[in-house]
C-alpha positions as CSV (number, residue, x, y, z in Angstrom):
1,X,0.0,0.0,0.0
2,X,1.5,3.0,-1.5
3,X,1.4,6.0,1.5
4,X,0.5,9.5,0.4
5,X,2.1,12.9,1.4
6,X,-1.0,13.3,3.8
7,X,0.1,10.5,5.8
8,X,3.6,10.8,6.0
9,X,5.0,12.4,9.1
10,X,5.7,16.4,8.7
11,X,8.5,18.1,10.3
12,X,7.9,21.2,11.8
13,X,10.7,23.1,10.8
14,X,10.9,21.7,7.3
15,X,6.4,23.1,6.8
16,X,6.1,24.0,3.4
17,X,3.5,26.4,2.2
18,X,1.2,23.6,0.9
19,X,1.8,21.6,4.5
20,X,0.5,24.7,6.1
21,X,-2.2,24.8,4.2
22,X,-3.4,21.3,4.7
23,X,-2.9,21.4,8.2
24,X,-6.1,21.8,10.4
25,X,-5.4,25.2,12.0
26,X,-5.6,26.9,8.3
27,X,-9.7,27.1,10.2
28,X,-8.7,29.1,13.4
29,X,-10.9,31.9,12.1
30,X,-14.0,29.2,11.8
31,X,-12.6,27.4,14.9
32,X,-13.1,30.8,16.8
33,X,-16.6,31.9,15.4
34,X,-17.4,28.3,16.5
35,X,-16.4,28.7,19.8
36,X,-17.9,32.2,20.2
37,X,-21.3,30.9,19.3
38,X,-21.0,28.5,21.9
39,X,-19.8,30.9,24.1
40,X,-23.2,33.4,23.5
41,X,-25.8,29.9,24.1
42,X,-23.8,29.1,27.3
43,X,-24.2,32.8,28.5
44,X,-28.1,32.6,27.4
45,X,-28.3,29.4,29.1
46,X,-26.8,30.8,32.3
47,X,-29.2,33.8,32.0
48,X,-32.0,31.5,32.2
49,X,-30.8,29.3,34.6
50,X,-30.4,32.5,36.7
51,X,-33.6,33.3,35.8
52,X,-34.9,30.0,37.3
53,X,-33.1,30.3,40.3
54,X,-34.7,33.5,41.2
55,X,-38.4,32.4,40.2
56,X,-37.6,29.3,42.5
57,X,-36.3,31.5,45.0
58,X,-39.4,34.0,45.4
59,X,-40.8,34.1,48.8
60,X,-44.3,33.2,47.1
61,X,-42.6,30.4,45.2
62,X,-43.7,26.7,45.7
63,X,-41.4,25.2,48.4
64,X,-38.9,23.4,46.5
65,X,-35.6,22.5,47.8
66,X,-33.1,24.5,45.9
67,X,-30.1,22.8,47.7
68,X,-30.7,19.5,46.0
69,X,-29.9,18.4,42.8
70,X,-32.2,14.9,42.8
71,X,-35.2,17.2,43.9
72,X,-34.5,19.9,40.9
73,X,-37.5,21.1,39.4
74,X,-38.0,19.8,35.6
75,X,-36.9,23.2,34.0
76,X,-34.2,23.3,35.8
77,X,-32.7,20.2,35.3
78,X,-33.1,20.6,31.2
79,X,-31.2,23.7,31.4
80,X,-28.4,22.1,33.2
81,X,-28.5,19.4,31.3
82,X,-28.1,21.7,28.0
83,X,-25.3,23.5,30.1
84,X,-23.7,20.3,30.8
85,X,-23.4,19.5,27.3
86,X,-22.6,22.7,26.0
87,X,-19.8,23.1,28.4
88,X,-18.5,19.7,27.0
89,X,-18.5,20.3,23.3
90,X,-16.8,24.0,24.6
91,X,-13.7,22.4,26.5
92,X,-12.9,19.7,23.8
93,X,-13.1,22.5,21.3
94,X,-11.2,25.1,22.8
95,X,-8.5,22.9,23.8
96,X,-6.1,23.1,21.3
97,X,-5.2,19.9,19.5
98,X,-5.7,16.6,20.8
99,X,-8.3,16.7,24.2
100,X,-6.4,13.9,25.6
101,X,-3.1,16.0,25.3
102,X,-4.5,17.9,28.3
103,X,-2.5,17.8,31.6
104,X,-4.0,18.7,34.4
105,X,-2.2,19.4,37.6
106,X,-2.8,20.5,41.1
107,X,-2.0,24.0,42.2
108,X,-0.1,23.8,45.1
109,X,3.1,23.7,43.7
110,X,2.2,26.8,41.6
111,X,0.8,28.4,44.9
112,X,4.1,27.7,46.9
113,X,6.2,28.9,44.2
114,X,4.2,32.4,43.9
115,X,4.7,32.7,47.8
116,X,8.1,32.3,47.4
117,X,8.6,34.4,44.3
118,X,6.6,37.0,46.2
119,X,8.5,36.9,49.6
120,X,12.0,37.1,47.9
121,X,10.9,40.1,45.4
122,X,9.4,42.0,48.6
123,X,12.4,40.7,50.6
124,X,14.9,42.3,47.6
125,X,12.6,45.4,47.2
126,X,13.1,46.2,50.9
127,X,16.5,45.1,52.3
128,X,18.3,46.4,48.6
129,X,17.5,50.1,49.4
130,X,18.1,49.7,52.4
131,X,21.8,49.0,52.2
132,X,22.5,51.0,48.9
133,X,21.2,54.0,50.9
134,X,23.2,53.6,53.8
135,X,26.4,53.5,51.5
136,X,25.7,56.1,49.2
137,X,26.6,59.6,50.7
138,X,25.3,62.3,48.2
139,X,21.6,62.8,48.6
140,X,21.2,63.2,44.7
141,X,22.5,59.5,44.1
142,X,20.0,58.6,47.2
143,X,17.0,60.0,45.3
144,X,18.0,58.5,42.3
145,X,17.7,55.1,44.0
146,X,14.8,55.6,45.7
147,X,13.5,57.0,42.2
148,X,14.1,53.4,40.5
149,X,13.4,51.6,43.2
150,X,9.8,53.2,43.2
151,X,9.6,52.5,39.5
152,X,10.6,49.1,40.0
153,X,8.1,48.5,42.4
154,X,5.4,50.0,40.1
155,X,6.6,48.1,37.5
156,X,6.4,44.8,39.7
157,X,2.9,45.6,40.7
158,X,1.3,46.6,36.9
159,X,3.1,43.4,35.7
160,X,2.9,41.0,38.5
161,X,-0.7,42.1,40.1
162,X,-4.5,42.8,39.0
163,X,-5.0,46.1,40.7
164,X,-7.2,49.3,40.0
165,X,-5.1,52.2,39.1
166,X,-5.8,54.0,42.6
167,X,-5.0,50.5,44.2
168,X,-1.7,50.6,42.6
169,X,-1.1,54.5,42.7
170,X,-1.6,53.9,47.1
171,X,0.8,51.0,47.6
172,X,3.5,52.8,45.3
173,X,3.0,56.1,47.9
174,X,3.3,53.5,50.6
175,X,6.3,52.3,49.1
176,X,8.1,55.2,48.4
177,X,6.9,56.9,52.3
178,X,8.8,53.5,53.3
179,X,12.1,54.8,51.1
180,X,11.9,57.9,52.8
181,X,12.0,56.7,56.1
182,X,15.3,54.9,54.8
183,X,16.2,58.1,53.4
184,X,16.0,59.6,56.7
185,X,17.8,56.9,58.9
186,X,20.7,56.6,56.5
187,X,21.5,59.9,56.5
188,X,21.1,60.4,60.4
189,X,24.1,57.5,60.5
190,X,26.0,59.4,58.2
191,X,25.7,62.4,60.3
192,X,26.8,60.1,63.2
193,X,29.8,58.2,61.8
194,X,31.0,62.5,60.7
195,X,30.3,63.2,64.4
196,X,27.0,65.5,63.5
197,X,24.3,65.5,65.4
């Protein structure tokens, strides 16, 4: 049996044009309208489900318990059902590739490693000025650290955070009040160690 360019093996770096062209992302642009219609019946279905929930939940509602899935009223339960489904056909076709290529993992290890990457950047963004101040003797150079330090920091937090602008703009001030306060003690031991007061 003779085998045909389609089922031979295809290097990536060696894609020609006509590879590319066979290949099955040449339909991201229908893959995504695909996915976007899905996207606006889940939303309607939610709506409605939503809808549901606050009919059952009325004061003058029939007493129904809302808590249990096995006791779901028969509207209900068709809706979630749809959901279900919907939600299904969704996640195998926004995966990208093969659904069985999907690796799932637990999030601990990606918690712990935050935490850490968290306490060592505030741990750096703290104890660094700190020292650099207390070395440095002209009070330009000192507020040209605590300058890029402070733009560091807001740097860290527009990249490394989801925060309102205010949210941001406050823990910056906080940040740079803190470098002040360094400021201030490094140059009251540099007026010690010259025998100022």
């Amino acid at each position: 049996m003779a085998t045909t360019r389609a089922d031979e093996d295809i290097e990536l770096d060696k894609l020609s044009q006509e590879d590319v062209d066979r290949k099955p992302w040449r339909f991201d642009g229908l893959h995504c309208r695909i996915l976007l219609r899905l996207q606006d019946q889940l939303a309607g279905l939610e709506e409605e489900l939503d809808l549901l929930d606050a009919e059952f939940s009325r004061k003058t509602a029939k007493d129904v318990d809302n808590g249990s899935f096995r006791k779901n009223q028969e509207s209900r339960k068709e809706v979630l059902e749809s959901i279900t489904a919907k939600l299904e056909r969704y996640d195998l076709d926004a995966l990208p590739g093969d659904a069985e290529m999907l690796v799932v993992g637990k999030d601990e290890h990606v918690d712990v490693l935050a935490v850490v990457a968290i306490l060592f950047t505030a741990s750096v963004m703290l104890i660094a000025p700190l020292w650099i101040l207390a070395v440095i003797e002209d009070m330009f150079k000192k507020l040209g650290v605590i300058t890029a330090f402070v733009f560091v920091f807001l740097g860290v937090l527009v990249w490394g955070i989801l925060a309102r602008p205010f949210e941001t703009l406050a823990a910056t001030a906080g940040y740079s009040v803190v470098l002040v306060v360094f400021l201030q003690f490094s140059t009251g031991l540099q007026n010690v160690r010259m025998g100022g007061t």
